[in-house]
GUMIRO-84826 format. One record per residue (C-alpha): residue number from 0; residue in three letters; x, y, z. Coordinates in nm, 2 decimals. Example, Ala and Ser with C-alpha at 12.3 -4.5 7.8 and 13.67 -1.06 7.14 Angstrom:
# GUMIRO-84826
seq 0	type ALA	c1 1.23	c2 -0.45	c3 0.78
seq 1	type SER	c1 1.37	c2 -0.11	c3 0.71
//
This chain:
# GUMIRO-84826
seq 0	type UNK	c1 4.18	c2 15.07	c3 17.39
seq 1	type UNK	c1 3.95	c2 15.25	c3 17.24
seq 2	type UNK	c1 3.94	c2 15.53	c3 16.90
seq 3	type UNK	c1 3.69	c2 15.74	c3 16.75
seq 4	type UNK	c1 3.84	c2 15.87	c3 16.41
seq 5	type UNK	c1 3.78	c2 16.13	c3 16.18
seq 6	type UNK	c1 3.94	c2 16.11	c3 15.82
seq 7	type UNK	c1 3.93	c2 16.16	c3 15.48
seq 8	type UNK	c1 4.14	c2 16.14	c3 15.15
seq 9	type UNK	c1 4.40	c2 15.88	c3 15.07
seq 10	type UNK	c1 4.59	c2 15.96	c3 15.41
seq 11	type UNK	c1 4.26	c2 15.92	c3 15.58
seq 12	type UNK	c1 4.22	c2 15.59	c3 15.39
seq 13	type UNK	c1 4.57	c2 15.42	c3 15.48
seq 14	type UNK	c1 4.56	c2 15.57	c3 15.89
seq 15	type UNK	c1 4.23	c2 15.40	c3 15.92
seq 16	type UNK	c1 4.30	c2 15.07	c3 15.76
seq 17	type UNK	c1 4.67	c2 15.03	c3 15.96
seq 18	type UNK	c1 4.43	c2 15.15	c3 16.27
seq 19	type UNK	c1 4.17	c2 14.86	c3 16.17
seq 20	type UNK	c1 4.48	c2 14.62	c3 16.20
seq 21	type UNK	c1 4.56	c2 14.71	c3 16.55
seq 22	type UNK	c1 4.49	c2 14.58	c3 16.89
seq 23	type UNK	c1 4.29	c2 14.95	c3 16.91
seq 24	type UNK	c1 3.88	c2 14.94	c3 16.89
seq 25	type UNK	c1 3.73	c2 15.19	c3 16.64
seq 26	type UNK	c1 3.39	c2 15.29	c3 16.81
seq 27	type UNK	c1 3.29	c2 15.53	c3 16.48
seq 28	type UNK	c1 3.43	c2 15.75	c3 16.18
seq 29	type UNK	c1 3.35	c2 16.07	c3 16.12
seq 30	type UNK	c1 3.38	c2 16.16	c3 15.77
seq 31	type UNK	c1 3.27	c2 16.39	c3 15.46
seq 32	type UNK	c1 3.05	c2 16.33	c3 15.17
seq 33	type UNK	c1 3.24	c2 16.37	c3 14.88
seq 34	type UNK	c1 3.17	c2 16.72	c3 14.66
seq 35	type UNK	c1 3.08	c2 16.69	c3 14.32
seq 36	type UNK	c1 3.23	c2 16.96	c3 14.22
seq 37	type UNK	c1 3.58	c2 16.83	c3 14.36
seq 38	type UNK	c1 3.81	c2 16.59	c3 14.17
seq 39	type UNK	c1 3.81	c2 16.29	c3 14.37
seq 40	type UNK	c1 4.11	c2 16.09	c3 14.27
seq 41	type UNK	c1 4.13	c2 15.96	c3 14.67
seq 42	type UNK	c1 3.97	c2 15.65	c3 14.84
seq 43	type UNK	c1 3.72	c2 15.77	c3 15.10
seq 44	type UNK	c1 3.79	c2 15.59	c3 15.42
seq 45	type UNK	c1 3.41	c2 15.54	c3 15.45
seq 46	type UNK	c1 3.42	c2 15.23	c3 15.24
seq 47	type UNK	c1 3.68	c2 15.11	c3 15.46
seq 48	type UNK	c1 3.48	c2 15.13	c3 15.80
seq 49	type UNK	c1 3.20	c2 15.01	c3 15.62
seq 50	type UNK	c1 3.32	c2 14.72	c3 15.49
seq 51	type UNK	c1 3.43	c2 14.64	c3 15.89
seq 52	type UNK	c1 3.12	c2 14.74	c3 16.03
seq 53	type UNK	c1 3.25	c2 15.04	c3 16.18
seq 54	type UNK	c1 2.95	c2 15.31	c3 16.25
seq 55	type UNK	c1 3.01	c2 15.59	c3 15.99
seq 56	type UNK	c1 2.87	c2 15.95	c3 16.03
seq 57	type UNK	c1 2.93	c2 16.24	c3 15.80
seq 58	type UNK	c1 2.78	c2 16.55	c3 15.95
seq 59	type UNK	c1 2.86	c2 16.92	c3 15.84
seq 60	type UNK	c1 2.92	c2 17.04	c3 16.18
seq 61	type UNK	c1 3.06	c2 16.86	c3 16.49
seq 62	type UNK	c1 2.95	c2 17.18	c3 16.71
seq 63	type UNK	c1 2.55	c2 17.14	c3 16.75
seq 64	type UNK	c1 2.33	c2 16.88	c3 16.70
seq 65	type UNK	c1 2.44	c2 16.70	c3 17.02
seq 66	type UNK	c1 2.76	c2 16.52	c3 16.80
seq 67	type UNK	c1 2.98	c2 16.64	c3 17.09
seq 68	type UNK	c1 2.76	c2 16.41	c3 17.36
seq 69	type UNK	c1 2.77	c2 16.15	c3 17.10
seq 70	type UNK	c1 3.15	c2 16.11	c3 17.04
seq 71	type UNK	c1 3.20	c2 16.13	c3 17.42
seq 72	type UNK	c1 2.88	c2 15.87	c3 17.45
seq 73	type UNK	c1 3.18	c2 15.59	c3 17.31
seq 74	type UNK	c1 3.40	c2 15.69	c3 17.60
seq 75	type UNK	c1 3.71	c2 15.69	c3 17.38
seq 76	type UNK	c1 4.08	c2 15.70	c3 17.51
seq 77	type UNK	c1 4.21	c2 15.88	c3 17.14
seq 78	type UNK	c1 4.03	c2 16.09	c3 16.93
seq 79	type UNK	c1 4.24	c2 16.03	c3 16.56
seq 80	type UNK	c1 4.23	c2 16.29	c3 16.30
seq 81	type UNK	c1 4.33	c2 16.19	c3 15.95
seq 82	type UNK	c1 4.27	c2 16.49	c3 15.69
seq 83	type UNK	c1 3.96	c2 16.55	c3 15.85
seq 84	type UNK	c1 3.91	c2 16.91	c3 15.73
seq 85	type UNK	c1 3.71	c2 17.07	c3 15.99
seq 86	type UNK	c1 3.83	c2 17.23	c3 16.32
seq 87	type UNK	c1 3.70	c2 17.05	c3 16.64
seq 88	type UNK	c1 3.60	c2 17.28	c3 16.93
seq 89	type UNK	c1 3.76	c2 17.23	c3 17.26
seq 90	type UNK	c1 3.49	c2 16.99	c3 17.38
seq 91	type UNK	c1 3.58	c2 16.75	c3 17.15
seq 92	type UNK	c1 3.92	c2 16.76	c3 17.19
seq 93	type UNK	c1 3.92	c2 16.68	c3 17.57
seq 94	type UNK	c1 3.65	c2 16.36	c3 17.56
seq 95	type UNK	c1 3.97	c2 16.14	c3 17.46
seq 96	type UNK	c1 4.10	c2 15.92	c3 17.80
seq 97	type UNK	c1 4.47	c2 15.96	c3 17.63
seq 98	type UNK	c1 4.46	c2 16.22	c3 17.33
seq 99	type UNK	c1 4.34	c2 16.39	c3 17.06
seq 100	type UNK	c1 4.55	c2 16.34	c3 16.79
seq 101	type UNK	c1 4.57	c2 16.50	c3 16.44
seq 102	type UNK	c1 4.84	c2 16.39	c3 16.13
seq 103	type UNK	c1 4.92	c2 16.68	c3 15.95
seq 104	type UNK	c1 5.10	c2 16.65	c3 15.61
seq 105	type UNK	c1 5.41	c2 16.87	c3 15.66
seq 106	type UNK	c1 5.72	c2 16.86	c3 15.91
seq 107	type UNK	c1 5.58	c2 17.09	c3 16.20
seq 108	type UNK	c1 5.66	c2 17.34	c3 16.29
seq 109	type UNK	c1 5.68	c2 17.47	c3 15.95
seq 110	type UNK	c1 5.37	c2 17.49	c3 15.70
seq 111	type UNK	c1 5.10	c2 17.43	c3 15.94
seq 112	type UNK	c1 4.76	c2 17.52	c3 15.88
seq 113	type UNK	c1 4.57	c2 17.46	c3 15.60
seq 114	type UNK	c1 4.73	c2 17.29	c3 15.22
seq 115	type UNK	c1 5.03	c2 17.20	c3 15.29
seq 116	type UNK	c1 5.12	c2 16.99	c3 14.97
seq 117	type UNK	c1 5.03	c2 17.21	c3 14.80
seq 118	type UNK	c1 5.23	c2 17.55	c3 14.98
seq 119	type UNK	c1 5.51	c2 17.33	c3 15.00
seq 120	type UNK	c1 5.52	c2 17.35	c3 14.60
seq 121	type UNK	c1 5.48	c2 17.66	c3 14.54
seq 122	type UNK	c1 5.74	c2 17.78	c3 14.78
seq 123	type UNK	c1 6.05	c2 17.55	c3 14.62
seq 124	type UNK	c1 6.07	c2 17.35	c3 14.95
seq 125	type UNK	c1 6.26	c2 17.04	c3 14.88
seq 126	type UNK	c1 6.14	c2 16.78	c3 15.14
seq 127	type UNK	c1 5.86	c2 16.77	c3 15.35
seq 128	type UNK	c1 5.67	c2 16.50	c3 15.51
seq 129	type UNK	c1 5.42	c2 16.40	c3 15.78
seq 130	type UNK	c1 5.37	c2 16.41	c3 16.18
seq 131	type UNK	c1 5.12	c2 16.30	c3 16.42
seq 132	type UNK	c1 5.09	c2 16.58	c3 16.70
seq 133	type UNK	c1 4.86	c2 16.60	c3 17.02
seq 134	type UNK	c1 4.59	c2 16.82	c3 16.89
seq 135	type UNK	c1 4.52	c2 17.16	c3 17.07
seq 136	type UNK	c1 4.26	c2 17.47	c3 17.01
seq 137	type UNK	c1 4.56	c2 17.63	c3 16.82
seq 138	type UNK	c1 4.64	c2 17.47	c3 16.42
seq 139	type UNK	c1 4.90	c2 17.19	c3 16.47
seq 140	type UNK	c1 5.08	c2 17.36	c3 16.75
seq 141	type UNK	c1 5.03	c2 17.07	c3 16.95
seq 142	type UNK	c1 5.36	c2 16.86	c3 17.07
seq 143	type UNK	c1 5.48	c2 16.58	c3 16.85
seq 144	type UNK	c1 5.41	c2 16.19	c3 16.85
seq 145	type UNK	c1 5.63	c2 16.09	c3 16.54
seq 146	type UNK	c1 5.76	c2 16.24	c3 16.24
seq 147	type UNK	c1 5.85	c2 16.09	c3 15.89
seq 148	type UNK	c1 6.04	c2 16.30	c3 15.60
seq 149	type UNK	c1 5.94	c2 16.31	c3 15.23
seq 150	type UNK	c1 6.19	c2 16.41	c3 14.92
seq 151	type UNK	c1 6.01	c2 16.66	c3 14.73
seq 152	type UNK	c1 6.14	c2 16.61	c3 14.40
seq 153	type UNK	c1 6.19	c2 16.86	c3 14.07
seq 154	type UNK	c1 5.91	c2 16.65	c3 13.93
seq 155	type UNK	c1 5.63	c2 16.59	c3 14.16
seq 156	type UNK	c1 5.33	c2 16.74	c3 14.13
seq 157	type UNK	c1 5.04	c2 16.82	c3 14.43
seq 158	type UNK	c1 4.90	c2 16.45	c3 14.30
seq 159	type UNK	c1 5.24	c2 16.24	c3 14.34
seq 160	type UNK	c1 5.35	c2 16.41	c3 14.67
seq 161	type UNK	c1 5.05	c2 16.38	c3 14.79
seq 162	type UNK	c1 5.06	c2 15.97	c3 14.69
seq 163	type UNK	c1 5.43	c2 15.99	c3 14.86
seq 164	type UNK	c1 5.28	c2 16.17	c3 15.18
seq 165	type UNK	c1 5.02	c2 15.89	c3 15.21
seq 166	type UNK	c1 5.27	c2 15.60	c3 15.18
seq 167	type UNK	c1 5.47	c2 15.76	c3 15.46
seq 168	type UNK	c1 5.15	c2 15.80	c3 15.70
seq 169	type UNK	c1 5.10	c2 15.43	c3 15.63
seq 170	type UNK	c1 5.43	c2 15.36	c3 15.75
seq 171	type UNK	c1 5.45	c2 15.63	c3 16.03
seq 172	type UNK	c1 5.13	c2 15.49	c3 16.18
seq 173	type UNK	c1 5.25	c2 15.12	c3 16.15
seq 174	type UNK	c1 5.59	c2 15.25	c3 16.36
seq 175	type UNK	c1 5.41	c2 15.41	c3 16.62
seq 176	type UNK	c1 5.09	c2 15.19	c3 16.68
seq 177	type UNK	c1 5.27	c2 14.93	c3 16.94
seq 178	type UNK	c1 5.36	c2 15.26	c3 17.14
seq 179	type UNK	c1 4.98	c2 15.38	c3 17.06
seq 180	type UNK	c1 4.82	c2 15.02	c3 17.21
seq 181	type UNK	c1 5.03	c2 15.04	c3 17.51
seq 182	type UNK	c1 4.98	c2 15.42	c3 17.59
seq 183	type UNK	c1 5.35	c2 15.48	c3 17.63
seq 184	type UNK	c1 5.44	c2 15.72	c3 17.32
seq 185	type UNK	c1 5.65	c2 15.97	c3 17.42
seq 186	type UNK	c1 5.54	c2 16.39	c3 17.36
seq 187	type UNK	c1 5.82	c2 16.59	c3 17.20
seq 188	type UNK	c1 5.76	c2 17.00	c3 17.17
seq 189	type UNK	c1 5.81	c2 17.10	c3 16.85
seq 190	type UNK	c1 6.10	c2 17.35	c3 16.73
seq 191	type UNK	c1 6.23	c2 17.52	c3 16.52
seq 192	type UNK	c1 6.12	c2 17.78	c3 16.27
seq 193	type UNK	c1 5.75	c2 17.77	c3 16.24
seq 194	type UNK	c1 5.51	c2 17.92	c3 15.95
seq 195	type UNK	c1 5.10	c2 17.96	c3 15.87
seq 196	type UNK	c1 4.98	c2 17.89	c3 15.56
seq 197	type UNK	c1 4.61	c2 17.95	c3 15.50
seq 198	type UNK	c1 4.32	c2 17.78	c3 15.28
seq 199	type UNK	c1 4.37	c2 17.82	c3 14.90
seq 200	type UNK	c1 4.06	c2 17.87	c3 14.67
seq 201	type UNK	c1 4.06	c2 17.85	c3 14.28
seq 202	type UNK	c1 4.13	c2 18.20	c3 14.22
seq 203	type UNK	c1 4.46	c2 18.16	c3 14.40
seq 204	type UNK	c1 4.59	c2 18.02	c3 14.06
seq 205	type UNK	c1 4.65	c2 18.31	c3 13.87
seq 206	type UNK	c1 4.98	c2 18.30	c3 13.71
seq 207	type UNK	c1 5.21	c2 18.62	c3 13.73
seq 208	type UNK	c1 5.39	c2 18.61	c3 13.42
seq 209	type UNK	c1 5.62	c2 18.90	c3 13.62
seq 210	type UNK	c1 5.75	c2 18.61	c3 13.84
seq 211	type UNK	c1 6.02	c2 18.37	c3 13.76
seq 212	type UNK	c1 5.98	c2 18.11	c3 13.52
seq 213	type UNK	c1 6.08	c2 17.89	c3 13.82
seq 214	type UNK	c1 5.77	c2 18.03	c3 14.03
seq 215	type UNK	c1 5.55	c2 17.99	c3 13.77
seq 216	type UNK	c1 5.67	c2 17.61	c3 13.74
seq 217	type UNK	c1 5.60	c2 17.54	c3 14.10
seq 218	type UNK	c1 5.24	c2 17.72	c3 14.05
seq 219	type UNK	c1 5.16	c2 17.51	c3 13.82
seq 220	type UNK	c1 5.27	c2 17.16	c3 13.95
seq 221	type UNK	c1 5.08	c2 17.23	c3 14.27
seq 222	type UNK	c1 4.76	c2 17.31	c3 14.19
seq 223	type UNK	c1 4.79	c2 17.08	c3 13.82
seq 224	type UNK	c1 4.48	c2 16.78	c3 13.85
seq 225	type UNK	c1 4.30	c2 16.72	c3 14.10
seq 226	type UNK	c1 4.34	c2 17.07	c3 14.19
seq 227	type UNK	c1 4.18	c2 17.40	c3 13.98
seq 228	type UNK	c1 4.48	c2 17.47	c3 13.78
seq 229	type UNK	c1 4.70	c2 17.76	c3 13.71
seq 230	type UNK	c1 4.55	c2 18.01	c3 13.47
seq 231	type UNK	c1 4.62	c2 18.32	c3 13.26
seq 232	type UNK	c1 4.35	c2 18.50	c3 13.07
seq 233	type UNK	c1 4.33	c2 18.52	c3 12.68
seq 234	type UNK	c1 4.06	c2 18.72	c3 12.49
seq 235	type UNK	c1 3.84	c2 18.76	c3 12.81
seq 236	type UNK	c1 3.90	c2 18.36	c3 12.91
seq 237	type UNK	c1 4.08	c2 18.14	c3 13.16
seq 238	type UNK	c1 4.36	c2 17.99	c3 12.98
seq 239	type UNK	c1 4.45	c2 17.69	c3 13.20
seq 240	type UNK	c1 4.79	c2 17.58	c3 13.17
seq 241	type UNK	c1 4.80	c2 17.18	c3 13.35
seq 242	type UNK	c1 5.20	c2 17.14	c3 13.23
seq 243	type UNK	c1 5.47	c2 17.31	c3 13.20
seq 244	type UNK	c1 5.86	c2 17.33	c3 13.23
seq 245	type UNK	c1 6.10	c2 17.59	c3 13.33
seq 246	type UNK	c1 6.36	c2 17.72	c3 13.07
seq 247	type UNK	c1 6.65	c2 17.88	c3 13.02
seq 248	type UNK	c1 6.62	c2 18.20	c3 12.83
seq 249	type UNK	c1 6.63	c2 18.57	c3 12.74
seq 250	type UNK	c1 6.42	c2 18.73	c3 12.45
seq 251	type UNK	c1 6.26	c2 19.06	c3 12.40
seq 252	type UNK	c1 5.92	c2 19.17	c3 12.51
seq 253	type UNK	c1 5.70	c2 19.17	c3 12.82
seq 254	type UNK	c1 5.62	c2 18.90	c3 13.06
seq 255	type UNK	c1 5.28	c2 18.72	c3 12.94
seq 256	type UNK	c1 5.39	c2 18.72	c3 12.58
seq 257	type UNK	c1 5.42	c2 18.39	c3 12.38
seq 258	type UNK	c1 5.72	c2 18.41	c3 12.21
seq 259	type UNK	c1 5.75	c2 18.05	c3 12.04
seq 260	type UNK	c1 5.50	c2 17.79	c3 11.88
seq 261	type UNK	c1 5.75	c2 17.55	c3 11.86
seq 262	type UNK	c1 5.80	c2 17.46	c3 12.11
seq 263	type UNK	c1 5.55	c2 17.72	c3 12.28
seq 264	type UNK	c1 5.74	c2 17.93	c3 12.52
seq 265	type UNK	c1 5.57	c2 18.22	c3 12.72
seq 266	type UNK	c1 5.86	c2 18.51	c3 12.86
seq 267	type UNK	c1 5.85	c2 18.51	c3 13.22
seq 268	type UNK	c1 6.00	c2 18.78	c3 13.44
seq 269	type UNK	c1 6.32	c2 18.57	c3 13.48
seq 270	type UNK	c1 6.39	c2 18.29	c3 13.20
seq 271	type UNK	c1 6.07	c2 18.10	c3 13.02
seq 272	type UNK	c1 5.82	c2 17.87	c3 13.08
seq 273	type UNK	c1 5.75	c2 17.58	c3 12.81
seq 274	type UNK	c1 5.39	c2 17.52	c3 12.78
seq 275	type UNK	c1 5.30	c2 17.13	c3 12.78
seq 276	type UNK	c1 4.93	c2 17.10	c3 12.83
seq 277	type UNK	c1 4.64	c2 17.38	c3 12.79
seq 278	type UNK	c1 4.28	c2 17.46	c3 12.80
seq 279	type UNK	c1 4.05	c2 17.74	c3 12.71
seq 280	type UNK	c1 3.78	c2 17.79	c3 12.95
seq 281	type UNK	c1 3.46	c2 17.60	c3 12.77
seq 282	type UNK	c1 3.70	c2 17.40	c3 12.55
seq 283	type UNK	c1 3.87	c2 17.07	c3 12.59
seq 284	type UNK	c1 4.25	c2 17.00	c3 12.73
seq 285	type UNK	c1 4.49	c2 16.99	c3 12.46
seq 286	type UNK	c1 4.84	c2 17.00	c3 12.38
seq 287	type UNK	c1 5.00	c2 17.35	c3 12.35
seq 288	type UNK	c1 5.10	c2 17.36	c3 12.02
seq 289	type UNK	c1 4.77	c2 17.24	c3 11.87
seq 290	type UNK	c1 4.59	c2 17.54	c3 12.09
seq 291	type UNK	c1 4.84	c2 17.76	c3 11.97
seq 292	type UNK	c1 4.81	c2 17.64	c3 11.61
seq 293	type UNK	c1 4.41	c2 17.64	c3 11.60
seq 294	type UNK	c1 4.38	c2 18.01	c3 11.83
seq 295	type UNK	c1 4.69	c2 18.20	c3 11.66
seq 296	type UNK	c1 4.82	c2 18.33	c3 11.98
seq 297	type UNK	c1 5.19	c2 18.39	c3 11.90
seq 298	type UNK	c1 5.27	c2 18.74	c3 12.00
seq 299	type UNK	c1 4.98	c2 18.78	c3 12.19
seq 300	type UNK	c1 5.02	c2 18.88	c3 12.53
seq 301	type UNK	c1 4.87	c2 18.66	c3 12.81
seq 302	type UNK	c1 4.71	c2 18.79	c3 13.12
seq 303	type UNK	c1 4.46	c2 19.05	c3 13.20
seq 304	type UNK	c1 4.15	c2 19.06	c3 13.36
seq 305	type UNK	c1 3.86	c2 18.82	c3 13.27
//
């Protein structure tokens, strides 16, 4: 048997290396460089092929260039995605002798499409977890290989889930490899409800302080490092706000306005949120109560435009 496989971040990482311990042949990766600009708390899978002299490409676009003659040049039976973040065209996806496979980090049907541990956050959603699916023109519509459920809990932030998510792709792919050597998995439809999520981009973090403190909570635990952050606006600024805490409460005034220093406590629409960790856009990261000692915000009302 033979794989070409496309992957990136930590999932990307541990699917490759479980793949590198099977009876499969890995003809080449197709990978990303990493961005500067991102936060790369990951293992790039890279290294990994690499170190096993496994041919490594990283192009920006699998459509031109003749990349589609080249991945069907190593006469693959499976095509494995592993967090690889860009769309394959049809082409692509019908080279593999077997299948075309992609593991998506959420129990499809529901959340597919693009950020999953981080939608799954800021919706509330208690569990969640990982499946390998045949891949199809369509986002993770395809019918499923193997599934693996994660607790989500109160907790975790976009960083730990994520960490949880990866452990369980490890383990998922170790389950299903003797069924992948011998090309006798079995193909299961998918059911039940199904929902789309799209891309997410830094802006996306605004906090609504008219939300409840609950909402803002999950905001701010998924997009907290590596991501953005969740932000509110002081004076013209981005006030960052990397940890917080729900709590229980009822106090006078409009949502936005800090209403405590000690501890610092921000009205929400419903309850308050606790402010644990801040930052002023051009400053450094700092507890709340030392921004709030320093900037003399209590009263003030947070939010606005920039």
């Amino acid at each position: 048997m033979k794989a070409v496989v496309l992957a990136y971040n930590e999932i990307g990482y541990v699917c490759l290396e479980e793949l590198i311990s099977s009876r499969i042949q890995i003809e080449a990766l197709f990978t990303h460089k990493d961005d500067p600009a991102e936060e790369i708390w990951f293992r790039n899978p890279r290294t990994l092929a690499e170190k096993h002299a496994i041919p490594v490409f990283d192009p920006d676009n699998l459509s031109g260039s003749g990349w589609i003659e080249r991945i069907g040049s190593f006469a693959p039976d499976y095509l494995f995605s592993f967090y690889y973040r860009h769309m394959l065209p049809q082409e692509i996806l019908d080279i593999p002798r077997i299948a075309a496979m992609n593991l998506h980090g959420s129990l499809l049907p529901a959340f597919r499409d693009r950020c999953p541990v981080n939608w799954v956050l800021i919706k509330g959603e208690k569990r969640t977890g990982v499946t390998l699916h045949i891949m199809e023109a369509k986002p993770d519509a395809g019918a499923i290989i193997a599934q693996r459920a994660v607790e989500i809990a109160f907790e975790d932030t976009a960083h730990t889930l994520a960490q949880k998510l990866a452990s369980e792709s490890r383990a998922l792919m170790r389950e299903i490899m003797p069924r992948l050597e011998s090309g006798t998995f079995e193909r299961y439809p998918q059911t039940g409800q199904s929902s789309y999520y799209g891309g997410r981009k830094p802006e996306d973090g605004i906090i609504d302080w008219t939300a409840s403190a609950e909402s803002i909570y999950n905001l701010v635990r998924a997009v907290t490092h590596p991501y953005p952050g969740a932000f509110t606006t002081l004076e013209g600024k981005r006030l960052f706000i990397w940890t917080a805490l729900p709590q229980k409460g009822t106090v006078a005034g409009s949502p936005g306005t800090v209403v405590s220093t000690e501890p610092v406590l921000v009205k929400a629409g419903k309850d308050l949120i606790r402010i644990g960790s801040i930052q002023l856009e051009g400053e450094r990261e700092m507890d709340a109560s030392v921004f709030v000692a320093a900037h003399g915000v209590k009263n003030k009302l947070l939010g606005g435009t920039v």
